[in-house]
C-alpha positions as CSV (number, residue, x, y, z in Angstrom):
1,X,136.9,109.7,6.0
2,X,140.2,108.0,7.1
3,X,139.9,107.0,10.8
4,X,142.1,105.3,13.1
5,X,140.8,103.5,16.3
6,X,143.0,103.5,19.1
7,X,141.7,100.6,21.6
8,X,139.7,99.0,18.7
9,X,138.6,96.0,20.2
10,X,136.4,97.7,23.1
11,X,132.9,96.2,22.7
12,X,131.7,99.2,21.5
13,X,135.0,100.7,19.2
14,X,134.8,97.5,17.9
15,X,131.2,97.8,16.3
16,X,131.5,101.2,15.5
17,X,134.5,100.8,13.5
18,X,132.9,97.7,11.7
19,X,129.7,100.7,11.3
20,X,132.0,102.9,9.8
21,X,133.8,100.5,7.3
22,X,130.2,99.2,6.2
23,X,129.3,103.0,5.3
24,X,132.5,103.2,2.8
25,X,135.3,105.0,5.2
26,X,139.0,103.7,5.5
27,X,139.3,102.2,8.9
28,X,142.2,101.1,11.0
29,X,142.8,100.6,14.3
30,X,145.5,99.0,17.2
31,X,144.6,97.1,20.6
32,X,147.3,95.2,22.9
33,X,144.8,92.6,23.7
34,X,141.6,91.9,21.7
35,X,139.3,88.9,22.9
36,X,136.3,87.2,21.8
37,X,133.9,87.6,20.4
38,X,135.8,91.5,19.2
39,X,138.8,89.3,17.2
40,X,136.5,87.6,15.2
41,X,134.4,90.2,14.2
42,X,137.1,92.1,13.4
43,X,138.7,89.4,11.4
44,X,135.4,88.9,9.5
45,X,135.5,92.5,8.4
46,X,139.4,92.7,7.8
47,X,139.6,95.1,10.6
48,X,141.8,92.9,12.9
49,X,145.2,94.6,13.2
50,X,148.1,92.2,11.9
51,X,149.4,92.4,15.4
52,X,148.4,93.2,18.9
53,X,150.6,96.8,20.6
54,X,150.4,99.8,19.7
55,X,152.6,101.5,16.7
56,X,152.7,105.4,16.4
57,X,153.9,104.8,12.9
58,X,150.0,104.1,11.8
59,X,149.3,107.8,13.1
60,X,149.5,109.9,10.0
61,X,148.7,113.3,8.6
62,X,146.1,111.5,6.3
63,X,143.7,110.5,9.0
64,X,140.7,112.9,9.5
65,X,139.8,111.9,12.8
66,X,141.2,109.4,15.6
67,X,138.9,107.6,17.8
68,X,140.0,106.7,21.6
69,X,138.8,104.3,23.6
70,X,139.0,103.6,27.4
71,X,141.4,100.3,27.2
72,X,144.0,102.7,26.0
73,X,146.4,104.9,28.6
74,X,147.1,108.8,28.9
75,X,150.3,107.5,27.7
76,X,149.6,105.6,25.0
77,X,152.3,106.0,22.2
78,X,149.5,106.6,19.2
79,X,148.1,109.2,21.4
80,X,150.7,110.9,22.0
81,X,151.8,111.3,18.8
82,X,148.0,111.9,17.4
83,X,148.2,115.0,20.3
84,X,151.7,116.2,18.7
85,X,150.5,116.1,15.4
86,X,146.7,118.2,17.0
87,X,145.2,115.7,14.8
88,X,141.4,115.4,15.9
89,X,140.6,113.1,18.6
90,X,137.3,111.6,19.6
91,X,136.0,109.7,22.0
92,X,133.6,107.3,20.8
93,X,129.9,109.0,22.5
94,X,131.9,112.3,21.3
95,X,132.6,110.8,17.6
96,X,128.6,109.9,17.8
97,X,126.9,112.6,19.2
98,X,128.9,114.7,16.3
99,X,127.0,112.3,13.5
100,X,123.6,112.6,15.1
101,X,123.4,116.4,15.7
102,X,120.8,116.6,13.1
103,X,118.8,114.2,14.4
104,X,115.9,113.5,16.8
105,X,117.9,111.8,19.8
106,X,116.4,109.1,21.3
107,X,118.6,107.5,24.8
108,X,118.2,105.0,27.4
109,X,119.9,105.3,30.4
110,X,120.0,104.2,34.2
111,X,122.1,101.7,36.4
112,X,120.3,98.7,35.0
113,X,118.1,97.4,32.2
114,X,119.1,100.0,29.4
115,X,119.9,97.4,27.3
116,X,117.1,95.5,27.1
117,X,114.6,98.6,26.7
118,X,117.0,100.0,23.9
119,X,116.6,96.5,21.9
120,X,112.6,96.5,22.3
121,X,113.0,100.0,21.1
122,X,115.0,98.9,17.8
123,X,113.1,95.4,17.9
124,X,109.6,97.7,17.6
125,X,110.8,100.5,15.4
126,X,112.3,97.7,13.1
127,X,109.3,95.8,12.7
128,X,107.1,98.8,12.0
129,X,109.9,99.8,9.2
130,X,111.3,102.9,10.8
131,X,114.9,103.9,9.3
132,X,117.1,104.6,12.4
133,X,120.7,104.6,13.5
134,X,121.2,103.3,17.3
135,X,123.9,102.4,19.6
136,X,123.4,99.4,21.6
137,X,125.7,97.6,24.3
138,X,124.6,93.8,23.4
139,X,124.0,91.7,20.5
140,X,120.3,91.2,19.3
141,X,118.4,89.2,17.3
142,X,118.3,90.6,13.8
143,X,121.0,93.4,14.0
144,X,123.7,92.5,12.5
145,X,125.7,94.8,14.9
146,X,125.4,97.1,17.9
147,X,126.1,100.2,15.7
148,X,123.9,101.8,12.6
149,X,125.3,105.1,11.1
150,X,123.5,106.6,8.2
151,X,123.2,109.8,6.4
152,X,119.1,109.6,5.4
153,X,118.2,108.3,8.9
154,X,116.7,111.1,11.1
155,X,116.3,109.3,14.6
156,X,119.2,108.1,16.6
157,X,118.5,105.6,19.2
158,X,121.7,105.3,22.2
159,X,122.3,103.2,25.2
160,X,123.4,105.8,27.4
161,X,125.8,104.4,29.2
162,X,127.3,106.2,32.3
163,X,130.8,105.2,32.4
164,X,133.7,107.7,31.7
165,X,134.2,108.5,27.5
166,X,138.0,108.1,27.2
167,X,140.9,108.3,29.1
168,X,141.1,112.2,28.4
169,X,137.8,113.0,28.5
170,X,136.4,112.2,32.5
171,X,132.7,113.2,31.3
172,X,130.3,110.1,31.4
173,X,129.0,109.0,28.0
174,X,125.7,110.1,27.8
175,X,126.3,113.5,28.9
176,X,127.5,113.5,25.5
177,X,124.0,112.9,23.6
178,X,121.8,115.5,25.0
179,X,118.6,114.0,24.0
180,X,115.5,114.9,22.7
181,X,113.7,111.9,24.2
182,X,115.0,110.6,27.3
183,X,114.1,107.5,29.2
184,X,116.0,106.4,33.5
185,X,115.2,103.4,34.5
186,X,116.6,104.0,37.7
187,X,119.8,104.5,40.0
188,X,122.0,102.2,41.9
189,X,125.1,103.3,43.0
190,X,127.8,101.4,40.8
191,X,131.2,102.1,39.5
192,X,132.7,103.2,42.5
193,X,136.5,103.4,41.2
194,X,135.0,107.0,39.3
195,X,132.2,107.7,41.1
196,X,133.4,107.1,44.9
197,X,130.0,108.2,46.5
198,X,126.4,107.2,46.1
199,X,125.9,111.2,46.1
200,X,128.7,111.7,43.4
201,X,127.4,108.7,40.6
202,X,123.6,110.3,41.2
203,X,124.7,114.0,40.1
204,X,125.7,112.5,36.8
205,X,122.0,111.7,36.3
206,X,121.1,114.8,37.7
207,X,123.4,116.7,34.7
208,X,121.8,114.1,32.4
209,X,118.6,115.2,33.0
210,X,119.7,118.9,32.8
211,X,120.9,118.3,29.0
212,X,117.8,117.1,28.0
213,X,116.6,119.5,25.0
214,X,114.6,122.4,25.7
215,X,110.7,120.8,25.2
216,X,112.1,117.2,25.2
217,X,110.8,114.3,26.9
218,X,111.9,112.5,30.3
219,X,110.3,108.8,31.1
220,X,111.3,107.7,33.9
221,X,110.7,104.4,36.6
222,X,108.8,106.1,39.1
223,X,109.1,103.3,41.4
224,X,112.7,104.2,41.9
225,X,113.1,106.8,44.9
226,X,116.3,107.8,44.1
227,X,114.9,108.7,40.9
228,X,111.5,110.1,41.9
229,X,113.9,112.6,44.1
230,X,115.6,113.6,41.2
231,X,112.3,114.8,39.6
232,X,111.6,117.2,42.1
233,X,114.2,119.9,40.9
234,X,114.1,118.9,37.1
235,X,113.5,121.4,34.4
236,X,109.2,122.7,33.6
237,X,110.1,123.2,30.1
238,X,110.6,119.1,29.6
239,X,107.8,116.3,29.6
240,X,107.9,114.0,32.5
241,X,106.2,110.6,32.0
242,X,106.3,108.4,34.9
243,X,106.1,104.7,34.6
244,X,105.8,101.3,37.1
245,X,105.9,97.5,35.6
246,X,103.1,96.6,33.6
247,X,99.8,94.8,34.3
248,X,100.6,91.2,33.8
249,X,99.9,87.3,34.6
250,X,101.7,84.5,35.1
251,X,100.4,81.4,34.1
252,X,102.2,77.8,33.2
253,X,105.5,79.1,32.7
254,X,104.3,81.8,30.6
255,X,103.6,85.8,31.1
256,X,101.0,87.7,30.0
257,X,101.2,91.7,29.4
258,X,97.0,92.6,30.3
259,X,95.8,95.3,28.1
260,X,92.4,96.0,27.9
261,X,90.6,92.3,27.1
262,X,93.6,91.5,25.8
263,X,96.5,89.2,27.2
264,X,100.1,89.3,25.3
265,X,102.3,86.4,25.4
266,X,105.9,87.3,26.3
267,X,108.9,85.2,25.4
268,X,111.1,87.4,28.1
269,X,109.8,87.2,32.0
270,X,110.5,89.2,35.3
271,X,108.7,92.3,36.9
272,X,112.4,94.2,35.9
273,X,111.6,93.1,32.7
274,X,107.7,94.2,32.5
275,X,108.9,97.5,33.7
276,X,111.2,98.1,31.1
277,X,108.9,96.9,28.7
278,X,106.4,99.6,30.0
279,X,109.5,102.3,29.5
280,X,109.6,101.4,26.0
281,X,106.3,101.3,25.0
282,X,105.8,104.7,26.3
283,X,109.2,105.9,24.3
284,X,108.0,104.1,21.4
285,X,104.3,106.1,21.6
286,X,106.8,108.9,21.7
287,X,107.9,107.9,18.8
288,X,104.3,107.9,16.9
289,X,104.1,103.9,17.5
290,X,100.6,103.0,18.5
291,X,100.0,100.7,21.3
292,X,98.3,98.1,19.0
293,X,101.7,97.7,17.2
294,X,103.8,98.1,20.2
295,X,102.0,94.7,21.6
296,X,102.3,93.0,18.1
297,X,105.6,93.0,18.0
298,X,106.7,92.9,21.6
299,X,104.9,89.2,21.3
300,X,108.5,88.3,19.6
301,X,111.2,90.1,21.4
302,X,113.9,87.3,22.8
303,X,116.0,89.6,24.5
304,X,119.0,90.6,24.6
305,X,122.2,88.6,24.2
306,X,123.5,87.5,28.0
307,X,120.7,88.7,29.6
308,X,118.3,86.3,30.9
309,X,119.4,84.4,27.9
310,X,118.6,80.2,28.0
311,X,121.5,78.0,27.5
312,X,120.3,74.9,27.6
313,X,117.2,73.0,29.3
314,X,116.1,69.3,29.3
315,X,113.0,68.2,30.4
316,X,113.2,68.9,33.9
317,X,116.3,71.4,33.7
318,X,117.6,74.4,32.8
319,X,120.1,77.4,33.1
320,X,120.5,80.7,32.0
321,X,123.2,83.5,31.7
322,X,123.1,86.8,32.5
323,X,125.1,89.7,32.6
324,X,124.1,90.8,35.8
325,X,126.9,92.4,38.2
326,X,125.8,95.0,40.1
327,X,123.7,94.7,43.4
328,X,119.9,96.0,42.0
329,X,120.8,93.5,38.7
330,X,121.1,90.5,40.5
331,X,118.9,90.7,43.0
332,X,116.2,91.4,40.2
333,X,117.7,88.5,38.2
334,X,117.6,85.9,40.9
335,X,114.2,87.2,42.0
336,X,112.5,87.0,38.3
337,X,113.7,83.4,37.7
338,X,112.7,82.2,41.1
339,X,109.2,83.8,40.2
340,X,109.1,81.9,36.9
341,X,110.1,79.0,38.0
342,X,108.8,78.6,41.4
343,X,108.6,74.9,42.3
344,X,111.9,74.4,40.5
345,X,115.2,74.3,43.3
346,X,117.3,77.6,41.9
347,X,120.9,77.5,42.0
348,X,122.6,80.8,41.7
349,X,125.9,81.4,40.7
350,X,127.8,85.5,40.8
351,X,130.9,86.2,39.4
352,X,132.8,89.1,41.3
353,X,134.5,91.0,38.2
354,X,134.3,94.4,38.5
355,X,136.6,96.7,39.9
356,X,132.8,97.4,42.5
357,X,132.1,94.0,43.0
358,X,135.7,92.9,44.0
359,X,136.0,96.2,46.0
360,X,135.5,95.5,49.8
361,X,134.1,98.9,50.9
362,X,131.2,97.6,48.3
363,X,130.4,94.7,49.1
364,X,127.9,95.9,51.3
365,X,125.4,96.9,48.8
366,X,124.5,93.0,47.7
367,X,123.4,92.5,51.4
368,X,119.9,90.2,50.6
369,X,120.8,90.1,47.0
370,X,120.4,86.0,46.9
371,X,117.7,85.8,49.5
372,X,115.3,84.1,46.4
373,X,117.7,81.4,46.1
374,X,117.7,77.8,47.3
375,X,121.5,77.7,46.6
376,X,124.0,80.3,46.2
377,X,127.6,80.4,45.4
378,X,129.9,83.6,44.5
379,X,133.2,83.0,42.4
380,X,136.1,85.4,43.1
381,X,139.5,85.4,40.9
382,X,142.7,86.6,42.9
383,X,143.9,87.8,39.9
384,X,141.4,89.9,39.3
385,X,142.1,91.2,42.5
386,X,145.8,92.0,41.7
387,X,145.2,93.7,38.3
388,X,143.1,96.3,39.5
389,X,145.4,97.0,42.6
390,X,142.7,96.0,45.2
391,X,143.1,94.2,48.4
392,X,142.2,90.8,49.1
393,X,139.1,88.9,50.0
394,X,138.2,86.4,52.0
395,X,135.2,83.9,51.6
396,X,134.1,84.7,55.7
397,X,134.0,88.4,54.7
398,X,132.1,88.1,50.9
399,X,129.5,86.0,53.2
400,X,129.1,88.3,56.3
401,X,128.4,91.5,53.5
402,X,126.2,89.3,51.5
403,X,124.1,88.2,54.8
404,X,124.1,84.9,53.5
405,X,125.9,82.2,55.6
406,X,125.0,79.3,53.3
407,X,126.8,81.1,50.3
408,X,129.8,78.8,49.3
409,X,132.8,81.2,48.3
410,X,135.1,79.9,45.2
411,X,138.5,81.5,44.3
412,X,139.3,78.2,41.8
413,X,136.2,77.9,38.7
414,X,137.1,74.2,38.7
415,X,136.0,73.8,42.7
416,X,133.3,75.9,41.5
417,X,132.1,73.5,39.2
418,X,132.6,70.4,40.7
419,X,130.5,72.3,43.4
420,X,127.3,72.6,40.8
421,X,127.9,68.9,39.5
422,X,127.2,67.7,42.8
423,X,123.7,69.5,43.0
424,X,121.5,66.5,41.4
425,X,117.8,66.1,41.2
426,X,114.6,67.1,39.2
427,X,113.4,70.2,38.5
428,X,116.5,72.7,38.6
429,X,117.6,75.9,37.4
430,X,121.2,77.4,36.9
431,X,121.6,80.8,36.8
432,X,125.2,82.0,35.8
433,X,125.3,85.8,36.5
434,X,128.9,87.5,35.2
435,X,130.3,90.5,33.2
436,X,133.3,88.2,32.8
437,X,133.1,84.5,31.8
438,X,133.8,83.0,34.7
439,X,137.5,82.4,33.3
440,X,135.9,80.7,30.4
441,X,134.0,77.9,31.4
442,X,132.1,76.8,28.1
443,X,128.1,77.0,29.7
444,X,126.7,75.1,27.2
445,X,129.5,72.3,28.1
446,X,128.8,72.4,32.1
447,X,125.0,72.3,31.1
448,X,125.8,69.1,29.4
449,X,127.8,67.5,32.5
450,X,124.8,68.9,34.7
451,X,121.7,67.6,32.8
């Protein structure tokens, strides 16, 4: 095929372009702003476009398909003229769903920790030798990128994630995948700027569930009541597993997964992590993978990239990043480290970035989100503020909705890190919690100036 990608250095357009250029087809593609680590990537596969903006020219009668992401505009001059010329245009979940249709469809979805349970999945299924394509939303260890397509693979595994497809096409992605095998992890309102009620973003799921395949199978966090409601009305002629965090131990620093007389060393921690562990083992049993196996190899999962993910430790000292945003994820986040780590003093850090966090009608919802913390700060960039039209904030107000009066509010990264250099002592733990970057503060760099 000859494809052209319109918004080509999305996170995911990006990898699947790179997917499609490793299986042999002609790839181009535009963006008006492509950042790390996309351009690179990009560059390493001769993908990157010679320059940034967008040039109609490139859209031809030769292309077979066109593939739109959500950076680019109803507007957009190479989508305009792709319309005029009723060449055939994708969205990326649509472009995918179209290349698994033969295939058992395995997807992960839910406000928070689809990622991680999608890379046990492909961590597990890769260990026990299973051919498979996936989509996944982060990098992991031993996957060379976040999308596999194949022609002799007949499983598809998909982060299923619940955001719109493309600017002409208003369905969330996963509605697009209609799985076979379905696994929720649970719901927390987010994404407000598309879904502007609680009731409105927890239909989507509802429609989810509703396109699972006709004797498919739905596991699903039954420790989530928004969730467990949903069950109430969903289909008899699907499976419904339910599923809770997993029998475990803590001891010196380390978790243990309890199975039987047998105790599982983990290199990941947190209960939000030992429930989507138990989410995957039971997709994975799904799958034909026995439990025995499932334990083997879940001995050397790492994670995901950016979540949870060590920077940097000395002997006394560490700090993580992770890429949590919305209210459930960080609250979990700061609450699992604090648990690890419990005589260490935990220093919390949140980046307001999305259009939700920065939103003041949201703010609300991380009400006793750092209530594990010993210190707290939340970093705020006006900017950010002004380039998605919103109003702005105050530190007094970030505070009152957080709960939190000790909080210290940042609208400058450099205040906020002379803030974290004065913080000295033994026994510490930084945890840097962003979708963004923080306007690029290098973390291994500040963990150098901090320990």
């Amino acid at each position: 095929m000859k494809v052209h990608f319109i918004a080509i250095g999305g996170s995911a357009m990006h990898n699947l372009a790179i997917a499609m250029k490793i299986n042999g087809h002609e790839v181009t593609g535009s963006d008006d702003e492509i950042f790390e680590p996309s351009k690179s990537r990009l560059l390493e596969y001769d993908l990157l476009p010679e320059q940034e903006g967008w040039y109609p020219e490139k859209i031809t009668e030769e292309l077979d398909a066109v593939i739109l992401g959500m950076h680019a505009r109803h507007g957009n001059p190479e989508l305009v003229r792709a319309q005029e010329m009723g060449l055939k245009i994708y969205s990326y979940p649509e472009f995918l769903y179209h290349h698994s249709e033969e295939k058992i469809r395995v997807v992960i979805g839910g406000s928070h920790g689809k990622t991680t349970i999608t890379g046990i999945i492909m961590h597990v299924l890769k260990d026990e030798g299973h051919d498979f394509d996936y989509l996944v939303g982060s990098k992991l260890k031993d996957f060379d990128v976040m999308v596999k397509l194949s022609n002799d693979a007949l499983l598809m595994v998909f982060e299923g994630d619940e955001y719109l497809s493309s600017p002409i096409d208003r369905r969330p992605k996963f509605h697009w995948y209609k799985p076979n095998i379905a696994l929720l992890s649970g719901i927390a309102w987010d994404h407000i700027n598309v879904f502007p009620t609680e009731q409105n973003y927890y239909e989507q799921f509802s429609i989810f569930i509703d396109l699972i395949q006709k004797g498919g199978t739905l596991i699903y966090n039954k420790d989530d009541e928004a969730l467990s409601e949903l069950m109430i009305d969903a289909r008899d002629d699907i499976t419904k597993i339910g599923y809770t965090v997993h029998e475990h131990e803590l001891e010196d620093g380390i978790t243990y997964l309890i199975s039987g007389e047998e105790r599982i060393p983990l290199k990941v921690f947190g209960k939000h992590n030992l429930a989507n562990i138990e989410g995957a083992r039971l997709v994975c049993n799904s799958l034909g993978v026995t439990d025995e196996h499932f334990y083997n190899s879940i001995k050397e999962f790492e994670g995901a990239a950016n979540r949870l993910e060590l920077v940097a430790q000395s002997e006394d000292s560490m700090m993580f990043k992770d890429f949590a945003h919305a209210p459930s994820k960080v609250s979990a986040t700061i609450e699992a480290v604090k648990e690890q780590f419990p005589l260490h003093k935990l220093t919390a850090c949140l980046e307001l970035h999305t259009y939700s966090s920065l939103n003041r009608n949201f703010l609300d919802q991380y009400r006793g989100s750092f209530s594990f913390a010993d210190n707290g700060c939340v970093y705020f960039n006006p900017h950010a503020l002004q380039m998605k039209r919103l109003p702005e904030l105050d530190g007094e107000s970030i505070s009152k909705a957080f709960g939190n009066e000790n909080l210290t509010i940042f609208a400058d990264s450099t205040k906020m890190v002379d803030w974290l250099k004065q913080i000295e002592g033994q026994n510490r733990v930084f945890l840097m919690m962003s979708s963004g970057n923080f306007d690029g503060i290098d973390f291994n760099e500040l963990a150098r100036d901090l320990f």
